[in-house]
C-alpha positions as CSV (number, residue, x, y, z in Angstrom):
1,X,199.0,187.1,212.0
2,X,201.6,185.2,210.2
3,X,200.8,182.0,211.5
4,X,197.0,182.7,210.7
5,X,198.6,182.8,207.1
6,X,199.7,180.2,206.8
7,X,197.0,178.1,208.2
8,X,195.0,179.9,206.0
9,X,197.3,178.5,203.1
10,X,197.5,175.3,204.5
11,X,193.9,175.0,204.4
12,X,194.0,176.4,200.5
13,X,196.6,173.3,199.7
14,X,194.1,170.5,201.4
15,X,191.3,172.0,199.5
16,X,193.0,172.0,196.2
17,X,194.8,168.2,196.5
18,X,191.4,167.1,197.7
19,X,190.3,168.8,194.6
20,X,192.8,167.3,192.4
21,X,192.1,164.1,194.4
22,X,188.7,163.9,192.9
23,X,189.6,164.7,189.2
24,X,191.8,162.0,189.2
25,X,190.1,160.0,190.3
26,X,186.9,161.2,187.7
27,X,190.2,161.0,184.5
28,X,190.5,157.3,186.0
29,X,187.0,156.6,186.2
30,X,186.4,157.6,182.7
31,X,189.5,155.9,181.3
32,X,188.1,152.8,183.0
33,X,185.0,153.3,181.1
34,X,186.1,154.2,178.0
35,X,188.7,150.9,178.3
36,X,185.1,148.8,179.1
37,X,183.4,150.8,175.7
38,X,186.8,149.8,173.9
39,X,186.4,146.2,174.4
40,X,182.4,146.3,174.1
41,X,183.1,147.5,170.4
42,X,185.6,145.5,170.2
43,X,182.9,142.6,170.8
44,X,180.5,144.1,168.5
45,X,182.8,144.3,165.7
46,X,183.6,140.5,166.3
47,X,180.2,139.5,166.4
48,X,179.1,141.5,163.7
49,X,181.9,139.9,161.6
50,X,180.7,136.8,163.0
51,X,177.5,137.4,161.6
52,X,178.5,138.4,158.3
53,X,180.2,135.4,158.0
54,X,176.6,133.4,158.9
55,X,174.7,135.4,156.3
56,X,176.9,135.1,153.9
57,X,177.2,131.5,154.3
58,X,173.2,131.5,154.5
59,X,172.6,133.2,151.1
60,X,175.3,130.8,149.5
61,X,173.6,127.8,150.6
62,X,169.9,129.5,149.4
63,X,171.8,130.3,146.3
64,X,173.3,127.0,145.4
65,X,176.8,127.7,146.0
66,X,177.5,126.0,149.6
67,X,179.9,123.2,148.1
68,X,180.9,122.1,151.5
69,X,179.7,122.7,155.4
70,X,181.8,123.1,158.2
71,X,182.6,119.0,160.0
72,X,181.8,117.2,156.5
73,X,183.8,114.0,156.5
74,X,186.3,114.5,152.9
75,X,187.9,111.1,153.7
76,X,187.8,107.9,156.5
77,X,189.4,104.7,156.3
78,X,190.4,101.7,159.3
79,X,194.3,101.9,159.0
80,X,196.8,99.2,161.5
81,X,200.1,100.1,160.6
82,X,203.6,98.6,162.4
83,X,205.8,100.7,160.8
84,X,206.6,104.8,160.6
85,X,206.7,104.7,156.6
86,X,203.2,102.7,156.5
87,X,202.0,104.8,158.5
88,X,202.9,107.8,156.4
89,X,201.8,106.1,153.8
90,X,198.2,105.4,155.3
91,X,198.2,109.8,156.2
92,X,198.9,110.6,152.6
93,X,196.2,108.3,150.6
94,X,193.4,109.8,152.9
95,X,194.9,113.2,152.3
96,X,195.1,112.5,148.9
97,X,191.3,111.1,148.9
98,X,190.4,114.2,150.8
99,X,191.5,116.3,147.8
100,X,189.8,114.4,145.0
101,X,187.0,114.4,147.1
102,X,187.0,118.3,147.7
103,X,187.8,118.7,144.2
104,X,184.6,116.9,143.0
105,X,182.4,119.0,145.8
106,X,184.1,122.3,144.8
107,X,183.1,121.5,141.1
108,X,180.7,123.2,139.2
109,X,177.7,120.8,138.6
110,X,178.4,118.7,135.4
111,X,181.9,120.0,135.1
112,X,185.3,117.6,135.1
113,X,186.6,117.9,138.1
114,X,189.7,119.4,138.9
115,X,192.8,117.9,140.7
116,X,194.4,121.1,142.1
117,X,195.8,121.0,145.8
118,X,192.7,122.5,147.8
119,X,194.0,120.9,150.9
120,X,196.5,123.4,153.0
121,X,198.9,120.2,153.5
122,X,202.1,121.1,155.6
123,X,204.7,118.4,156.8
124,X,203.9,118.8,160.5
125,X,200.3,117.7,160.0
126,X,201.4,114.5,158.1
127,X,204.3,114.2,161.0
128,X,201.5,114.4,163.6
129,X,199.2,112.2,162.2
130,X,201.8,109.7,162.0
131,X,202.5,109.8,165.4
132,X,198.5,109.1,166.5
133,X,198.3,105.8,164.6
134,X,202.3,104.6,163.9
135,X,201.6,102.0,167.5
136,X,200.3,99.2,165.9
137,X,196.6,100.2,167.3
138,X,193.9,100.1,164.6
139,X,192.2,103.5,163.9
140,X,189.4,105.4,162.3
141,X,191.6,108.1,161.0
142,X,188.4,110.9,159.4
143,X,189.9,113.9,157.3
144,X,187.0,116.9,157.9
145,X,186.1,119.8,156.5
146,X,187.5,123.2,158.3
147,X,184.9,125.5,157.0
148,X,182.1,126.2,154.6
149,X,183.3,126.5,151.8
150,X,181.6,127.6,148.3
151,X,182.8,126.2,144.4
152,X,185.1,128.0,143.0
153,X,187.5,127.9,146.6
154,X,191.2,127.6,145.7
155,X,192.1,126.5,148.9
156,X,190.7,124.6,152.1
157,X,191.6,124.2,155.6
158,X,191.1,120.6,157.1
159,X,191.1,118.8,160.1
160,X,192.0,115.1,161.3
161,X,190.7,112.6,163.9
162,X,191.9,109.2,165.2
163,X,190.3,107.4,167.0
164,X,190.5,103.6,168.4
165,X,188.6,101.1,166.3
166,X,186.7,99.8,169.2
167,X,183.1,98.7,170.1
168,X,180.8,100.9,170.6
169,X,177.6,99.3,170.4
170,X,177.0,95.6,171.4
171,X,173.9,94.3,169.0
172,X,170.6,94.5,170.9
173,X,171.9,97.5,172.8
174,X,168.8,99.4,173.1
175,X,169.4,103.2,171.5
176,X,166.2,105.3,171.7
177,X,162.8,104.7,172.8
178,X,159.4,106.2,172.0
179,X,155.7,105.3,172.0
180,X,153.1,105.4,169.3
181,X,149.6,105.0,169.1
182,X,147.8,104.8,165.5
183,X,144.6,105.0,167.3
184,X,144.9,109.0,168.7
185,X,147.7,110.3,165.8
186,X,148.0,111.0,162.4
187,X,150.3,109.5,159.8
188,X,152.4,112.1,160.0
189,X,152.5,112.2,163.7
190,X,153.6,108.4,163.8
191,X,156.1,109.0,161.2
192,X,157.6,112.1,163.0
193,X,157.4,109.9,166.5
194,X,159.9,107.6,163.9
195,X,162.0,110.4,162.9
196,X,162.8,111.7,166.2
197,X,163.9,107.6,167.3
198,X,166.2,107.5,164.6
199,X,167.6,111.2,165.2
200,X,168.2,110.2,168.8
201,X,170.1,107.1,167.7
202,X,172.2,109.2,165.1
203,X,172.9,111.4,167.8
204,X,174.0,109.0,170.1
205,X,176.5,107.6,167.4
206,X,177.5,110.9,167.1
207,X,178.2,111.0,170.3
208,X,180.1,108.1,171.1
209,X,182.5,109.2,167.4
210,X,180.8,107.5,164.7
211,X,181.1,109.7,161.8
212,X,178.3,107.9,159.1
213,X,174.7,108.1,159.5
214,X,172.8,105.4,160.5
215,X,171.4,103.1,158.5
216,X,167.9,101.2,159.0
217,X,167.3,98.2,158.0
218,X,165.4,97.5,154.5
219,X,161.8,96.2,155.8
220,X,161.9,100.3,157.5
221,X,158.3,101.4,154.9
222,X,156.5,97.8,156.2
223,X,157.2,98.6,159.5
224,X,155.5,101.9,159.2
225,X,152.4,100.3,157.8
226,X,152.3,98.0,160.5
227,X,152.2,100.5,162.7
228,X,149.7,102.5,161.0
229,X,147.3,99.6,161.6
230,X,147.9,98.5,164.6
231,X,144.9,99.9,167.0
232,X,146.3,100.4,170.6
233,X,149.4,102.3,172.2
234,X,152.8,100.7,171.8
235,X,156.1,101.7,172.7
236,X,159.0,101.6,169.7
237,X,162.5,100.9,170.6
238,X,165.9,101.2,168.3
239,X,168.2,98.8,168.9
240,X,171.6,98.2,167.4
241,X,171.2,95.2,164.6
242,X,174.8,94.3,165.0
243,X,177.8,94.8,166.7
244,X,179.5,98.3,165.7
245,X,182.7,99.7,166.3
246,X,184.0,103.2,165.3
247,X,184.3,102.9,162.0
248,X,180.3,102.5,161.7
249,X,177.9,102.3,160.3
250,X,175.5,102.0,162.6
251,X,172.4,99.7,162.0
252,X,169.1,100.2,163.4
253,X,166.9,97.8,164.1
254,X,163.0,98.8,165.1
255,X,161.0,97.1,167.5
256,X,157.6,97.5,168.3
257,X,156.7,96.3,171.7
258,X,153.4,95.4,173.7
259,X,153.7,94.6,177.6
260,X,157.4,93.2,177.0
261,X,156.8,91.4,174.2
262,X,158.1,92.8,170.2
263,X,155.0,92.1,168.5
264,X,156.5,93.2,164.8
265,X,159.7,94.5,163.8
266,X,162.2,96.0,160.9
């Protein structure tokens, strides 16, 4: 009878941590999910802030106020320097343009500019700088924009590149290509078809770190005329019109080509 007892109680125990088993593992469960619904609002908050940050930046720019976009190029200059204090030197003056230049974007239109420190300068930045271009190298050294920014800021973050002054582009390198035909499109088809060649070209110079847009040469309207009156499909070609190295610009040059040949050009 005793031992019937305790079997009986035995059994009671294994029931109950079986019991207890599952609860705990139901409390650890639901922690895991609220941990998963934590971090999920933790995401939406970020991306509503995120957001926010968009709109916000949206209606400035609809109102007027956008003064500077994120990646604008404040200052740029092609520095070779065989000494540490020439090299500081060099960092400071394109610092120092970068302000006067955020100053005068940060202006209200018409208004004198003013010559406050918008830049958040701090020694290690100059120190680090130095560093990248103190080897005798020459370098494209670009002082950018941080953020958008609206008139009226009192302070701006920046950031630097360096970059070897090196070439890029041999002239005659070919760039983008595209085909036209006046016959079957509209002006404003052949002049998009143009567009898109010289947005692919900016993009490769983008690309391979030149800063500054393109630039096509000047006989660009008479070329578009040409092309308006020439009656059968063609295929237009950007080309680099001259050597170009980092430091840009790049130059386009248009060609319009029939079986191999360039029958007109920019």
């Amino acid at each position: 009878m005793r031992d019937q007892k305790i079997a009986q109680l035995d059994q009671l125990i294994q029931k109950r941590n079986v019991e207890v088993a599952a609860r705990e593992q139901v409390i650890a469960k639901r922690e895991s999910r609220l941990k998963e619904l934590e971090a999920q609002q933790e995401q939406l908050e970020m991306e509503v802030a995120r957001l926010e940050k968009y709109y916000q930046s949206y209606r400035d720019l609809r109102l007027g106020k956008l003064a500077l976009v994120r990646g604008q190029v404040l200052s740029a200059g092609v520095v070779r320097v065989t000494q540490p204090a020439a090299a500081r030197q060099a960092v400071i003056q394109l610092l120092q343009e970068a302000n006067r230049n955020a100053n005068l974007q940060l202006s209200d239109p018409g208004a004198i500019p003013a010559n406050v420190e918008l830049l958040r300068v701090t020694q290690d930045r100059i120190d680090q700088l130095n560093k990248q271009i103190s080897d005798g190298q020459e370098y494209v050294v670009r002082i950018f924009s941080a953020g958008n920014y609206v008139r009226g800021e009192k302070q701006i973050e920046f950031f630097a590149d360096t970059a070897q002054n090196q070439l890029v582009f041999s002239r005659g390198v070919v760039l983008a290509t595209t085909t036209a035909d006046s016959k079957n499109m509209t002006s404003y088809q052949l002049r998009q078809r143009l567009d898109i060649l010289i947005s692919a070209s900016q993009f490769r110079a983008r690309n391979a770190g030149i800063v500054e847009n393109v630039q096509v040469e000047e006989t660009f309207l008479s070329f578009v005329d040409q092309l308006r009156q020439y009656n059968q499909p063609l295929e237009i070609k950007a080309i680099a019109a001259e050597d170009t190295y980092t430091a840009g610009p790049l130059k386009v040059k248009l060609v319009a080509i029939v079986n191999g040949k360039i029958i007109f050009s920019t």
